[in-house]
KELOLO-865528 format. One record per residue (C-alpha): residue number from 0; x, y, z. Coordinates in Angstrom, 3 decimals, always signed. Each point is the difference from the previous one (the first is absolute). Last residue first. Example, Ala and Ser with C-alpha at 12.3 -4.5 7.8 and 13.67 -1.06 7.14 Angstrom:
residues 2
<node><n>1</n><u>+13.670</u><v>-1.060</v><w>+7.140</w></node>
<node><n>0</n><u>-1.370</u><v>-3.440</v><w>+0.660</w></node>
//
This chain:
residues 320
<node><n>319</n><u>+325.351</u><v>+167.728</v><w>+98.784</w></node>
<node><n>318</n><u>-2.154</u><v>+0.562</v><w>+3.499</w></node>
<node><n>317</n><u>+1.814</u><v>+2.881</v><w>+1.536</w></node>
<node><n>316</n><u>-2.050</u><v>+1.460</v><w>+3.241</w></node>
<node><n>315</n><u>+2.596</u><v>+1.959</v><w>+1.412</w></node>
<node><n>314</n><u>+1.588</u><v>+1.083</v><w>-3.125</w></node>
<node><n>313</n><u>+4.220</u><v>-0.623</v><w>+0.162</w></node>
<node><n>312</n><u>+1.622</u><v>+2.874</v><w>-1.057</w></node>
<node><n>311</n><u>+1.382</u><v>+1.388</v><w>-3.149</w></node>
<node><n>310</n><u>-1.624</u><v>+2.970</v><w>-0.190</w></node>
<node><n>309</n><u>-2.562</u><v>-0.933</v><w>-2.321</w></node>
<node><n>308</n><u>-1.183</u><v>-2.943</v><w>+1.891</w></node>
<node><n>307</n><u>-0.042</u><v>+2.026</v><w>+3.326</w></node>
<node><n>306</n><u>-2.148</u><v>+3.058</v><w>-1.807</w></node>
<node><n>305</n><u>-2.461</u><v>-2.813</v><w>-1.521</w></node>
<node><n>304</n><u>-0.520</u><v>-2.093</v><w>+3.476</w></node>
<node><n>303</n><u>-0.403</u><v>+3.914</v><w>+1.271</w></node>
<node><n>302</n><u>-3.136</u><v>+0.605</v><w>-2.701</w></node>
<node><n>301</n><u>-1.449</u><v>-3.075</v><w>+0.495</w></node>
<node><n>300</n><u>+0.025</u><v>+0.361</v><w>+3.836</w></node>
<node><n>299</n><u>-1.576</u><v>+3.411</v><w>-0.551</w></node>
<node><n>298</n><u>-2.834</u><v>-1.119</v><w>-2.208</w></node>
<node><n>297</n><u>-0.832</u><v>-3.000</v><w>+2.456</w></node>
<node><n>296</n><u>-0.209</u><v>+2.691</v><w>+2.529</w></node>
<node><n>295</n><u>-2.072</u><v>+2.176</v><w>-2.268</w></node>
<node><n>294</n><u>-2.509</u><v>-2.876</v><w>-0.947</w></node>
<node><n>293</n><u>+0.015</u><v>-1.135</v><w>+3.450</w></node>
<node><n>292</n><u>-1.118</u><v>+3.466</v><w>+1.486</w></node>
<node><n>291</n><u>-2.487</u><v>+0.919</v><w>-2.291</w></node>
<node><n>290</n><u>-1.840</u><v>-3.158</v><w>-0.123</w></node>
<node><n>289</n><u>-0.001</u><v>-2.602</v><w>-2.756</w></node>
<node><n>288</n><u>+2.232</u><v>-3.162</v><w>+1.659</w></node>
<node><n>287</n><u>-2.112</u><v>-2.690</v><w>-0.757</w></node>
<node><n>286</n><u>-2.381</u><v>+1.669</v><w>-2.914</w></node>
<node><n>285</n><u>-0.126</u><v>-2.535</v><w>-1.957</w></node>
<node><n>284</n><u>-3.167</u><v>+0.648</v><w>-2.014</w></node>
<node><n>283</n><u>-2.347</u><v>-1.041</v><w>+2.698</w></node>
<node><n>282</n><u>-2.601</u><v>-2.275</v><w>+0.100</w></node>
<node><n>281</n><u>-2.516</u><v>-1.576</v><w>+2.636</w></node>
<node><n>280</n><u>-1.813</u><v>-3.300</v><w>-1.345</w></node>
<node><n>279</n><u>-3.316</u><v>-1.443</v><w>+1.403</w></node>
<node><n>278</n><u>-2.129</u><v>+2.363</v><w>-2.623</w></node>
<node><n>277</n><u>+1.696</u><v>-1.781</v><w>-2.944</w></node>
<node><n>276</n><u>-0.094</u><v>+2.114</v><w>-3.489</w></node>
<node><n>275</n><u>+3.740</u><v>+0.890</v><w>+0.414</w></node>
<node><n>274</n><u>+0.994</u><v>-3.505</v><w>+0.336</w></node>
<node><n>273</n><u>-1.419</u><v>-0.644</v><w>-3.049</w></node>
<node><n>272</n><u>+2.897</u><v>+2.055</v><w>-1.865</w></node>
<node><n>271</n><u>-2.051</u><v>+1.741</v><w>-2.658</w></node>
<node><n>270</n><u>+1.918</u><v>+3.543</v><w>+0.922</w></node>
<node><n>269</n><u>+3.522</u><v>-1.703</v><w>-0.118</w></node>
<node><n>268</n><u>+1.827</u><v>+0.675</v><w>+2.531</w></node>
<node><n>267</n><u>+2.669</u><v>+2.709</v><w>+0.049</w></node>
<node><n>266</n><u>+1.902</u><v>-1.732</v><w>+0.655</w></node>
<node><n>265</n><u>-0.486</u><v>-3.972</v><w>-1.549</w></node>
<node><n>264</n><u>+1.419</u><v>-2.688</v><w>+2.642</w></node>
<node><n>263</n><u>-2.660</u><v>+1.628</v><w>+2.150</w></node>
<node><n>262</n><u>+1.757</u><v>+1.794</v><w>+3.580</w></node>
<node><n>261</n><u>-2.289</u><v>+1.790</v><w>+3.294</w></node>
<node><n>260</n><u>-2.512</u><v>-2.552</v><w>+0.277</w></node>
<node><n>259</n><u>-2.453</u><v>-0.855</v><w>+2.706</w></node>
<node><n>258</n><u>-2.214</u><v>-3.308</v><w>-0.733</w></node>
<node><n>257</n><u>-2.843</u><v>-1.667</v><w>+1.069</w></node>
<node><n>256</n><u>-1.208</u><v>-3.614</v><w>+1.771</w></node>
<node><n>255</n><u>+1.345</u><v>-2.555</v><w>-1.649</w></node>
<node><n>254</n><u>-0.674</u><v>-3.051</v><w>-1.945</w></node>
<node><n>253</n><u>-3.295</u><v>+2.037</v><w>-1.321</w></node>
<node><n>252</n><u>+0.276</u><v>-1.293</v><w>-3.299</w></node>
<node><n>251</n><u>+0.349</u><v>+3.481</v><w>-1.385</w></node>
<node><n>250</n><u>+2.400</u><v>+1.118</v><w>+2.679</w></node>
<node><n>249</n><u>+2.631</u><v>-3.217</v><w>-0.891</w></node>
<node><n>248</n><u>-0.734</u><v>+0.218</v><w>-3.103</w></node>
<node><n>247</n><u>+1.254</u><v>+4.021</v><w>+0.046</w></node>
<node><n>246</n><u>+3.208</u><v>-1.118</v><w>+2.387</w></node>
<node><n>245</n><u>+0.357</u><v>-2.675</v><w>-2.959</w></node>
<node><n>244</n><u>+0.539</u><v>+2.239</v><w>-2.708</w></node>
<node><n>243</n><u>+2.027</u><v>+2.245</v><w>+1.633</w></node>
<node><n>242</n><u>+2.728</u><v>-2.579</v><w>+0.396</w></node>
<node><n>241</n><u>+1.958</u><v>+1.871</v><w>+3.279</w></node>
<node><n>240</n><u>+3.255</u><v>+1.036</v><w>+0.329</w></node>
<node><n>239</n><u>-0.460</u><v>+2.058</v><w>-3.103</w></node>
<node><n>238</n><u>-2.043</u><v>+2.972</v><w>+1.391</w></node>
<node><n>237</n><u>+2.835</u><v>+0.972</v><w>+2.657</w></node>
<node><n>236</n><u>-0.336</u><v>-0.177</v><w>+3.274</w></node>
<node><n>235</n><u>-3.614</u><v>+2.024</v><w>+1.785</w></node>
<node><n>234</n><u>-1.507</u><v>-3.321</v><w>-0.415</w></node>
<node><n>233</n><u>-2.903</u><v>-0.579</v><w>+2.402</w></node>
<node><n>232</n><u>-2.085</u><v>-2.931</v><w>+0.044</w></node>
<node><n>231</n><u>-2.818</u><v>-0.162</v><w>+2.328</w></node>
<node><n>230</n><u>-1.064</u><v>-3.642</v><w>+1.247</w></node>
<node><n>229</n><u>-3.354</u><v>-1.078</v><w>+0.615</w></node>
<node><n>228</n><u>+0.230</u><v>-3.113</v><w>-2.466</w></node>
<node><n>227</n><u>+3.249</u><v>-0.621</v><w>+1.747</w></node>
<node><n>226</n><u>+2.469</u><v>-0.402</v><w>-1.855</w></node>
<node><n>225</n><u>+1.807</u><v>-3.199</v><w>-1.842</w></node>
<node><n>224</n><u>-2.475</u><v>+0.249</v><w>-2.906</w></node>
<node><n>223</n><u>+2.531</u><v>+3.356</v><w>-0.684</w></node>
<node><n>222</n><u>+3.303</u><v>-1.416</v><w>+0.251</w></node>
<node><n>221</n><u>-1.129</u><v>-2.624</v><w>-2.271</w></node>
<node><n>220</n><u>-1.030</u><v>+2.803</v><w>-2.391</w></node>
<node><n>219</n><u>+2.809</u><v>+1.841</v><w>-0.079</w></node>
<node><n>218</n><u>+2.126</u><v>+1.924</v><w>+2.950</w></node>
<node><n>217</n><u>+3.787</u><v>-0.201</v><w>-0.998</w></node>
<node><n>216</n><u>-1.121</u><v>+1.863</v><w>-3.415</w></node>
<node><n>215</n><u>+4.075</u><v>+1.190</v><w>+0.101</w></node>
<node><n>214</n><u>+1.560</u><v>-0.711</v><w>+3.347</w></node>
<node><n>213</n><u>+2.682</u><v>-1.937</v><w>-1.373</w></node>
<node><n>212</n><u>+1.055</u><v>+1.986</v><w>-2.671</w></node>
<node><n>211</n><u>-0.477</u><v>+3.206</v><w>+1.978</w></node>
<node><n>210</n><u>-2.335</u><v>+2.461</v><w>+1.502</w></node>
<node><n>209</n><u>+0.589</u><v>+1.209</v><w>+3.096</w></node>
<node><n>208</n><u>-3.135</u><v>-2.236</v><w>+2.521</w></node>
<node><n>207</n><u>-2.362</u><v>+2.071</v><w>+1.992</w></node>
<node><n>206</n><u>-3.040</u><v>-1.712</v><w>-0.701</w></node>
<node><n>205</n><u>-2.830</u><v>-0.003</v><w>+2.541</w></node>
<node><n>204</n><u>-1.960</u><v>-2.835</v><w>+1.001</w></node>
<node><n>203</n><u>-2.638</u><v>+0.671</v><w>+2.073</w></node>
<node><n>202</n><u>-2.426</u><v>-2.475</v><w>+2.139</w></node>
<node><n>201</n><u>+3.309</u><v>-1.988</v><w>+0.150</w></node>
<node><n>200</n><u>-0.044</u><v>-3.868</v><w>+0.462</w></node>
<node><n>199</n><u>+0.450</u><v>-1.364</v><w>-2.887</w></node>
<node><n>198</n><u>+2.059</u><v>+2.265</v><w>-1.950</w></node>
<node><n>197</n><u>+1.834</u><v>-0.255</v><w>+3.358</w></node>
<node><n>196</n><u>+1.003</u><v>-3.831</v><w>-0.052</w></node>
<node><n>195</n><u>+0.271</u><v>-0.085</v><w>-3.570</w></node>
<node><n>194</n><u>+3.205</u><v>+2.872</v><w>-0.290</w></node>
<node><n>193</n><u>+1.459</u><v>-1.613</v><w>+2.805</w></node>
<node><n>192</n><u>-0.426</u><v>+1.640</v><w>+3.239</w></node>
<node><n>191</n><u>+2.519</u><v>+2.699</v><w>+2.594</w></node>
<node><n>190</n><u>-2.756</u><v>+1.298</v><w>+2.823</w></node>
<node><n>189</n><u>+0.052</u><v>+3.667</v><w>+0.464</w></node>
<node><n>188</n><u>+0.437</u><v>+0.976</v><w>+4.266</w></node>
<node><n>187</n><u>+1.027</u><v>+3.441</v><w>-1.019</w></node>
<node><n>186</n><u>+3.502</u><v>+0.303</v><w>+1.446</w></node>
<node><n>185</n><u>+1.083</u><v>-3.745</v><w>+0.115</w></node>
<node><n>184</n><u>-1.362</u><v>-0.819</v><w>-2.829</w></node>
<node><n>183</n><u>+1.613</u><v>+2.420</v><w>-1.322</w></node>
<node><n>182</n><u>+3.322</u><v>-0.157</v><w>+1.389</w></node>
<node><n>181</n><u>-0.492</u><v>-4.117</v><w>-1.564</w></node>
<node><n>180</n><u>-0.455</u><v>+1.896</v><w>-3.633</w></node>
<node><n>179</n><u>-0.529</u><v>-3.771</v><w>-1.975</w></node>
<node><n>178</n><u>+2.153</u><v>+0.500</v><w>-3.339</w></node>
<node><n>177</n><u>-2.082</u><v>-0.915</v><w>-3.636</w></node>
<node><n>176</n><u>-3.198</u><v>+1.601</v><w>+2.119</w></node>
<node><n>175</n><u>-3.395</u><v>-0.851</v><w>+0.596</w></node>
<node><n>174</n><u>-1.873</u><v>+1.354</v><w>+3.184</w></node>
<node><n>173</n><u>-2.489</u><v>-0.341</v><w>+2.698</w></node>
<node><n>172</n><u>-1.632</u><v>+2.520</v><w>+1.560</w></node>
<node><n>171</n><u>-2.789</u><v>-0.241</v><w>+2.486</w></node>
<node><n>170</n><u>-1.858</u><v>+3.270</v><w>+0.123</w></node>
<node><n>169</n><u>-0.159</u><v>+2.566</v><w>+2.749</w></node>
<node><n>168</n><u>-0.903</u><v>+2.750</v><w>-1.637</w></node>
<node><n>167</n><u>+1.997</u><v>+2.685</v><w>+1.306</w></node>
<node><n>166</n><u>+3.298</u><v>-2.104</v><w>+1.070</w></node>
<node><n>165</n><u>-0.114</u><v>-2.942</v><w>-2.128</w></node>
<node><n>164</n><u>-1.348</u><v>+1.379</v><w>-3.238</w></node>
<node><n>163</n><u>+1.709</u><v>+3.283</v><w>-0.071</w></node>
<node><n>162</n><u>+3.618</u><v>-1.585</v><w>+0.921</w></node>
<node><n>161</n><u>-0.806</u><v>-2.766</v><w>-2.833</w></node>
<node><n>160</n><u>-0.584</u><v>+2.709</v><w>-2.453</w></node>
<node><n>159</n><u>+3.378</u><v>+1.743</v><w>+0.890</w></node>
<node><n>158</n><u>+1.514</u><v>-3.839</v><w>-0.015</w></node>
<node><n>157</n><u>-1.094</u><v>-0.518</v><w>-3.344</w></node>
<node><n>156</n><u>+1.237</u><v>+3.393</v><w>-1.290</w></node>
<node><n>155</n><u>+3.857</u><v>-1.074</v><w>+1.538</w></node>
<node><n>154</n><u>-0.534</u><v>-3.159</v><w>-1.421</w></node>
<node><n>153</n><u>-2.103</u><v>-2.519</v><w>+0.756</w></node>
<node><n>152</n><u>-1.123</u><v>-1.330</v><w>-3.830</w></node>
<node><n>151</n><u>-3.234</u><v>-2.451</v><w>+0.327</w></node>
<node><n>150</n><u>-2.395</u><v>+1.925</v><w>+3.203</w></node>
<node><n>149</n><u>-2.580</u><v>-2.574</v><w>+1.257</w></node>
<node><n>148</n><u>-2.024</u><v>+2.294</v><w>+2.228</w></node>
<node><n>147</n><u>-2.861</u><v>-1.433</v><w>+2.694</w></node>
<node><n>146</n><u>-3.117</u><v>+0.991</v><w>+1.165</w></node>
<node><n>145</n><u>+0.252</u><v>+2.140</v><w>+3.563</w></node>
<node><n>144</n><u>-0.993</u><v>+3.139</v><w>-1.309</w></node>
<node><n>143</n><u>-0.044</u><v>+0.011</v><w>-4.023</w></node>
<node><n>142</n><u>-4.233</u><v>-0.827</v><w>+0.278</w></node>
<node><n>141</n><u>-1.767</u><v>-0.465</v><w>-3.287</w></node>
<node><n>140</n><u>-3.027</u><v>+1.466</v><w>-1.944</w></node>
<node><n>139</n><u>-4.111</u><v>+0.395</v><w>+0.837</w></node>
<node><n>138</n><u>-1.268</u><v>+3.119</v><w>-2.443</w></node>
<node><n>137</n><u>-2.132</u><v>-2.153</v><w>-1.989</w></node>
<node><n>136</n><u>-0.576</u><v>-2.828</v><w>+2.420</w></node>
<node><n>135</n><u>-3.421</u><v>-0.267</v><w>+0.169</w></node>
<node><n>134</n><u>-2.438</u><v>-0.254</v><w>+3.402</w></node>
<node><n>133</n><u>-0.987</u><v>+4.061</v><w>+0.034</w></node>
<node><n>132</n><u>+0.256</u><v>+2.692</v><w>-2.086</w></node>
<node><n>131</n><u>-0.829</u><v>+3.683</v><w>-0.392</w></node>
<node><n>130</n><u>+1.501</u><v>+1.684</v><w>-3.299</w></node>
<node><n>129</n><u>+3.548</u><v>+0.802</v><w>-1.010</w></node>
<node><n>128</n><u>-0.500</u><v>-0.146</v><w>-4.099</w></node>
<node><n>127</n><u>+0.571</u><v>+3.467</v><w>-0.613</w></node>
<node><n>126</n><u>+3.014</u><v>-0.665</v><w>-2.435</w></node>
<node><n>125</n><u>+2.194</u><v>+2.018</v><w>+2.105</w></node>
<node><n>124</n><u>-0.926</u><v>-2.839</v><w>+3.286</w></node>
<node><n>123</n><u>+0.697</u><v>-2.871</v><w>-2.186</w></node>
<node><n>122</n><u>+3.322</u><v>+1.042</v><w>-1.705</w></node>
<node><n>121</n><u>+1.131</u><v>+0.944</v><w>+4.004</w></node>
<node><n>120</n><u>-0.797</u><v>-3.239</v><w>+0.409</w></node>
<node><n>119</n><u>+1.906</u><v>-1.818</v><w>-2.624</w></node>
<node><n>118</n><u>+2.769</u><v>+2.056</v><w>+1.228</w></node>
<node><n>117</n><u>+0.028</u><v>-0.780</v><w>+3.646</w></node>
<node><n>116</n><u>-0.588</u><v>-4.146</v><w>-0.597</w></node>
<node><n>115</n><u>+0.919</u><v>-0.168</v><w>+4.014</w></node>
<node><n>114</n><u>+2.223</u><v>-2.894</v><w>-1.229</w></node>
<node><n>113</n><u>+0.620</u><v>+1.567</v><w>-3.147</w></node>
<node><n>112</n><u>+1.148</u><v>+3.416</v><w>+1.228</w></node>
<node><n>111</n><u>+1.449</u><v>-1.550</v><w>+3.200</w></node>
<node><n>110</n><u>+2.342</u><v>-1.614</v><w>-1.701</w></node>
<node><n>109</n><u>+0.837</u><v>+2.926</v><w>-2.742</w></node>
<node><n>108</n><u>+0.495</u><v>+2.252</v><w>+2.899</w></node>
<node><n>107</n><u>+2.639</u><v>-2.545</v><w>+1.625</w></node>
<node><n>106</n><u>+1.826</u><v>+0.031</v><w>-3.742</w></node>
<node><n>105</n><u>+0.136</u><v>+3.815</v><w>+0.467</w></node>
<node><n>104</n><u>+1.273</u><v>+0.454</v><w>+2.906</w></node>
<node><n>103</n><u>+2.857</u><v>-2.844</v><w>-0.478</w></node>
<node><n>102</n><u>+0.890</u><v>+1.934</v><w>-3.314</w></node>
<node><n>101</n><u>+0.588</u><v>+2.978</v><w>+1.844</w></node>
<node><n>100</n><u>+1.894</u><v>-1.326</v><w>+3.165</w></node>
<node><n>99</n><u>+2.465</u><v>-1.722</v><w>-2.721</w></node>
<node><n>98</n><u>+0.497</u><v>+2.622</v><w>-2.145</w></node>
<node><n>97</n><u>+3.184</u><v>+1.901</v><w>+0.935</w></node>
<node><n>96</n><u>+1.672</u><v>-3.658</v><w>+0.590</w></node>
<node><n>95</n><u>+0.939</u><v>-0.760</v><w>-3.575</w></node>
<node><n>94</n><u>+1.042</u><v>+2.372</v><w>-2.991</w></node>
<node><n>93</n><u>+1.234</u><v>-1.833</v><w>-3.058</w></node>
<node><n>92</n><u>+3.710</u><v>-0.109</v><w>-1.269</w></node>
<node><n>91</n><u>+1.652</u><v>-0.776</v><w>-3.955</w></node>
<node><n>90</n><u>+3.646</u><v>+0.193</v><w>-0.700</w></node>
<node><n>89</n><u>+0.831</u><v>-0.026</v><w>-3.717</w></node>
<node><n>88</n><u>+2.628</u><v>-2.303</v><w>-0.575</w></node>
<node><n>87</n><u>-0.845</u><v>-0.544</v><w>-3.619</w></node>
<node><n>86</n><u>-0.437</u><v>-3.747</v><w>+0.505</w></node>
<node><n>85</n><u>-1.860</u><v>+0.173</v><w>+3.632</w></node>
<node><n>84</n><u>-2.169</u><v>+2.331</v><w>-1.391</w></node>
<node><n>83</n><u>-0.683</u><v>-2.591</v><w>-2.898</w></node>
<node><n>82</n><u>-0.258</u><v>-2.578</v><w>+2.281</w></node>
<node><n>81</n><u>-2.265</u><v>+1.423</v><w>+2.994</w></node>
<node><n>80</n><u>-2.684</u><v>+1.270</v><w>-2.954</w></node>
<node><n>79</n><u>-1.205</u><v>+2.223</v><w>+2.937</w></node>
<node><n>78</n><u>-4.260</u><v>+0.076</v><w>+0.166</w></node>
<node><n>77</n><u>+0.052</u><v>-2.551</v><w>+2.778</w></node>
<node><n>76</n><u>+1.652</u><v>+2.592</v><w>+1.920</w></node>
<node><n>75</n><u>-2.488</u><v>+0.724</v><w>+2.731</w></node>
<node><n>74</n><u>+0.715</u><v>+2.444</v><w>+2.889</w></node>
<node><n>73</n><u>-0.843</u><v>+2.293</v><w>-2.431</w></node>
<node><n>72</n><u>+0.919</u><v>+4.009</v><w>-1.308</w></node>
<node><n>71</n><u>+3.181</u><v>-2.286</v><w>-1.685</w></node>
<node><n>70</n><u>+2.938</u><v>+1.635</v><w>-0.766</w></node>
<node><n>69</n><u>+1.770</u><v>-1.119</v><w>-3.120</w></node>
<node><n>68</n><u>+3.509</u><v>+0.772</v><w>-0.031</w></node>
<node><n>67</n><u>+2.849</u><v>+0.200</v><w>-2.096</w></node>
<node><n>66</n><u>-1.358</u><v>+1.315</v><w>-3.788</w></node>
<node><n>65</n><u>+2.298</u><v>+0.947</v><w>-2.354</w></node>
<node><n>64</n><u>-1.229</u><v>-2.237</v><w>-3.373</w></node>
<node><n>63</n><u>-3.257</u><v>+0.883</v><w>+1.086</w></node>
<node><n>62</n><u>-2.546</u><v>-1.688</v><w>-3.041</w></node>
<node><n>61</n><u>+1.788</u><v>-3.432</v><w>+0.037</w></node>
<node><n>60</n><u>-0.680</u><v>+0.082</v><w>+3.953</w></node>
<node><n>59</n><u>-4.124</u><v>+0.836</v><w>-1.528</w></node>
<node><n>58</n><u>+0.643</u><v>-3.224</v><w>-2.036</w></node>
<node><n>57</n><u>+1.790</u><v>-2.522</v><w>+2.599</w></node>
<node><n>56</n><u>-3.110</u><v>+0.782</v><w>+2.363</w></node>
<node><n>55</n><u>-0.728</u><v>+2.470</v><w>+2.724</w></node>
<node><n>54</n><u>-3.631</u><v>-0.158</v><w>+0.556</w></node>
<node><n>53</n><u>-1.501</u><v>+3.102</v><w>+1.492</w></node>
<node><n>52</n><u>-1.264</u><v>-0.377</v><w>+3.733</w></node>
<node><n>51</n><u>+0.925</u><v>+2.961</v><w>+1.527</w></node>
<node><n>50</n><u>+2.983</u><v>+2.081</v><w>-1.479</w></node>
<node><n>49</n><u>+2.800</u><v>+1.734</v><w>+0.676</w></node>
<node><n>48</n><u>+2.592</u><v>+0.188</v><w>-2.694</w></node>
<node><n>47</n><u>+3.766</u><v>+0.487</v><w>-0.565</w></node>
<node><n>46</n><u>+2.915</u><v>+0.621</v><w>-1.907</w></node>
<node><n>45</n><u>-2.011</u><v>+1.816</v><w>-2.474</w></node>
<node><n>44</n><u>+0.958</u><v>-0.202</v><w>-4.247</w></node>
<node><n>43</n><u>-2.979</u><v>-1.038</v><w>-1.394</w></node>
<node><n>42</n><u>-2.196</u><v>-0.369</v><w>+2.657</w></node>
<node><n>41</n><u>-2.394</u><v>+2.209</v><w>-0.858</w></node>
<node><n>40</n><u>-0.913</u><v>-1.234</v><w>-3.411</w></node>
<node><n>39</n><u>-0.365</u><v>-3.738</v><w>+1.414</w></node>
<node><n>38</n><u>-2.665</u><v>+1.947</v><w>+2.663</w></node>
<node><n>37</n><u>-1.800</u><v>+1.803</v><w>-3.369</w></node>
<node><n>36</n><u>-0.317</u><v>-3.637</v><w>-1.893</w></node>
<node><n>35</n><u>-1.220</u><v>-1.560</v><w>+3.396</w></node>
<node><n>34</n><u>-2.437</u><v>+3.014</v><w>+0.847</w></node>
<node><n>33</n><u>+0.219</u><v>+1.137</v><w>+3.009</w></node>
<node><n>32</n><u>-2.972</u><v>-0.361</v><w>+2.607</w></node>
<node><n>31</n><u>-2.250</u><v>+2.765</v><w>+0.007</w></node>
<node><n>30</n><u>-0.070</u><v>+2.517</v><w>+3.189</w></node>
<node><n>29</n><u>+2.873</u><v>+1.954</v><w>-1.887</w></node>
<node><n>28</n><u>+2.840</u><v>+0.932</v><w>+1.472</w></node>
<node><n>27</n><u>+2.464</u><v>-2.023</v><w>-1.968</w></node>
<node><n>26</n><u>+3.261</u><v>+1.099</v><w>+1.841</w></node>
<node><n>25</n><u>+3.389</u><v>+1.069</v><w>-1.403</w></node>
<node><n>24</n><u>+3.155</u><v>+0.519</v><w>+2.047</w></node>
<node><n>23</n><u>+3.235</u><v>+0.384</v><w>-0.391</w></node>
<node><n>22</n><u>+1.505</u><v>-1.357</v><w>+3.524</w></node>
<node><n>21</n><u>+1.283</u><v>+0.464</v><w>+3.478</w></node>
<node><n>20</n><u>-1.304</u><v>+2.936</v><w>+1.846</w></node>
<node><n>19</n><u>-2.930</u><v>+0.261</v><w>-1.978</w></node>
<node><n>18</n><u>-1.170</u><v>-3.129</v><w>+0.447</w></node>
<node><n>17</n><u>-0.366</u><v>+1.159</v><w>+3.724</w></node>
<node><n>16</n><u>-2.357</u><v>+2.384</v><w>-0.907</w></node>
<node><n>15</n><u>-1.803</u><v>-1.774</v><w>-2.230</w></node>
<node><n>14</n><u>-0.860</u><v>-2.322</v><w>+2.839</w></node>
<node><n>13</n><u>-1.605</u><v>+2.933</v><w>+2.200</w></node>
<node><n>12</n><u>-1.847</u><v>+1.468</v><w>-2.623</w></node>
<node><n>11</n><u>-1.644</u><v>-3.377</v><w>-0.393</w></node>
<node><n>10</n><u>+0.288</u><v>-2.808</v><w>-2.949</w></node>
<node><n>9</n><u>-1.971</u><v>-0.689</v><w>-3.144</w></node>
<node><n>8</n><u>+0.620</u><v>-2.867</v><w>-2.018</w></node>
<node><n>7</n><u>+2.853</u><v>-0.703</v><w>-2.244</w></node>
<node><n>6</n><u>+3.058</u><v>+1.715</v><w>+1.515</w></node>
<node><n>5</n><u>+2.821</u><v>-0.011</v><w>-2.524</w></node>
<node><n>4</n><u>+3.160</u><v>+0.396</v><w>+1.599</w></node>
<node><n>3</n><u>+3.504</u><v>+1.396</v><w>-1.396</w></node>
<node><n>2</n><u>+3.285</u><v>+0.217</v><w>+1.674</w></node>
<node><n>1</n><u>+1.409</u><v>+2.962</v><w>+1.432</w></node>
<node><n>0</n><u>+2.809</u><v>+1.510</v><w>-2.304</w></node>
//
C-alpha cells in the first residue's frame, strides 16, 4: 500500500502528479486556509503532510498517531515544535534555495518603494490630488544609488540583495552576520560590521535575519535611536525579530526616516495596527516568495523531501 499524504493547501497539476506516483493522497483545494479542527480530522491516520506555515505542536502530533513527516512549503521552520518531532521521530524538512532570487526581488522593490515613496504616490495621483507645484517637498523622496545598505542576516537571500545593490545600484554594503562570508567580501566588495557600527551608518537597514531564540525582537528600541534619522528600515524576516512597538515609536517620533515591511508579529495584521495608518510605511502581507514560479518550485521540493522521507531515504533539505 502507498503511504498516505494530506496536502493542506493547494498545489499544481504538475505536483499532484508526482504524488501520485508515491502516495494516497488528499488535498484541501480550497483558496481558504484549513480549518484547525478539520486539518486534526485529516490527519488522522496519514503518514505524511505538506504544509506551509502551520504549527506543529505536541497536540496536533497527539492528533496523527502515524504521521512521519512534516514537509514544510517554507524555508522557515520556526513553526516545528523541534522537541516533540524530535520525540516521536517524525522527520520534518523545509524548502531552501528555490526562493532566494525571489525574495531578493522583492525586498529591493520594497527599498525603492519607500525611498522613492512609490505607493504613497500612486495614492496621491488616484486621489486627484497631483496638481502644479513648486518650492515644497511633497513628492521629493530618497536616493538607493550610491547611499549605503546595512543588510543584518547574509545568507544566501542577503547576498542575492547584496549582488543587486552593489552591481546595479552601486551602493555601499555593509553587513551583520553570526559567521563573516570572507568569499563574499571578496566577490561583492560587502564590508563585514558589528551590529552598532552599521545600524549607524546605513541609510537602509534591511532585516534578513531566520528567526530564532536569539534573534527574536533583536532590533528594539535602542537599536532603533541608534539609526539614522533618515534611515529606511526594511524587514522582509520574520515579524517577531523585531519589537513592533518600538519600530511604530520610532516612526511616530520621527527617529527614523520610513519603513518597508513584508512580516508583523500578528499575520494577518491587525486592521487598527498604526503602522497601517502611516503614509512613510510600505506593506506587504509576506509575500517573499509569491510568484508563480517559486510557489511551484517550493511546492515541488516539498513534495520530493516528502517522497524521500517516505521511502526511506535521506530528504535533502531535512531539518528534524
Amino acid at each position: 500500500m502507498k503511504p498516505k499524504v494530506f496536502v493542506s493547501q493547494p498545489i499544481s497539476q504538475e505536483i499532484k502528479d508526482y504524488l501520485a506516483q508515491y502516495c494516497d493522497f488528499k488535498i484541501w483545494d480550497q483558496k481558504v486556509p484549513i480549518k484547525r479542527e478539520d486539518l486534526l480530522k485529516e490527519i488522522a491516520d496519514v503518514d505524511g503532510l505538506i504544509t506551509s506555515g502551520r504549527r506543529i505542536t505536541e497536540n496536533l502530533l497527539n492528533h496523527a498517531p502515524n504521521l512521519k513527516v512534516v514537509s514544510n512549503l517554507s524555508v522557515g521552520y520556526n513553526n516545528f515544535d523541534l522537541e516533540a518531532m524530535k520525540s516521536r521521530n517524525v522527520i520534518g524538512t523545509n524548502t531552501p534555495g528555490v526562493l532566494d532570487e525571489t525574495v531578493a526581488d522583492l525586498a529591493f522593490g520594497l527599498m525603492l518603494a519607500s525611498a522613492r515613496r512609490i505607493v504613497e504616490m500612486d495614492q496621491l495621483v488616484k486621489a486627484g490630488k497631483w496638481e502644479p507645484t513648486s518650492g515644497d517637498d511633497r513628492f521629493v523622496g530618497v536616493d538607493v544609488y550610491g547611499a549605503t545598505l546595512g543588510i543584518i542576516g547574509m545568507g544566501r537571500i542577503g547576498e542575492a540583495i547584496a549582488r543587486r545593490a552593489r552591481l546595479g545600484f552601486n551602493m555601499d554594503v555593509l553587513y551583520y552576520n553570526r559567521n563573516r562570508k570572507s568569499d563574499t567580501e571578496e566577490e561583492l566588495g560587502v564590508k563585514y560590521s558589528d551590529l552598532e557600527s552599521l545600524l549607524k551608518q546605513s541609510d537602509f537597514v534591511l532585516l534578513m535575519t531566520p528567526l530564532t531564540p536569539e534573534t527574536e525582537r533583536m532590533i528594539g528600541e535602542k537599536e532603533f535611536k541608534l539609526m539614522k534619522k533618515s534611515a529606511i528600515f526594511i524587514n522582509v524576516s520574520r515579524g517577531q525579530t523585531i519589537d513592533e512597538q518600538a519600530l511604530i515609536a520610532a516612526l511616530e517620533n520621527k527617529e527614523i526616516h520610513a519603513a518597508a515591511l513584508d512580516v508583523f508579529e500578528q499575520e494577518p495584521v491587525n486592521k487598527d495596527n498604526p503602522l497601517l495608518k502611516m503614509p512613510n510605511v510600505v506593506t506587504t502581507p509576506h509575500i517573499g516568495s509569491a510568484s508563480r514560479k517559486t510557489t511551484d518550485a517550493m511546492a515541488m521540493k516539498a513534495a520530493t523531501n516528502m517522497v524521500a522521507a517516505l521511502s526511506g531515504k535521506e530528504p535533502e533539505n531535512r531539518v528534524v
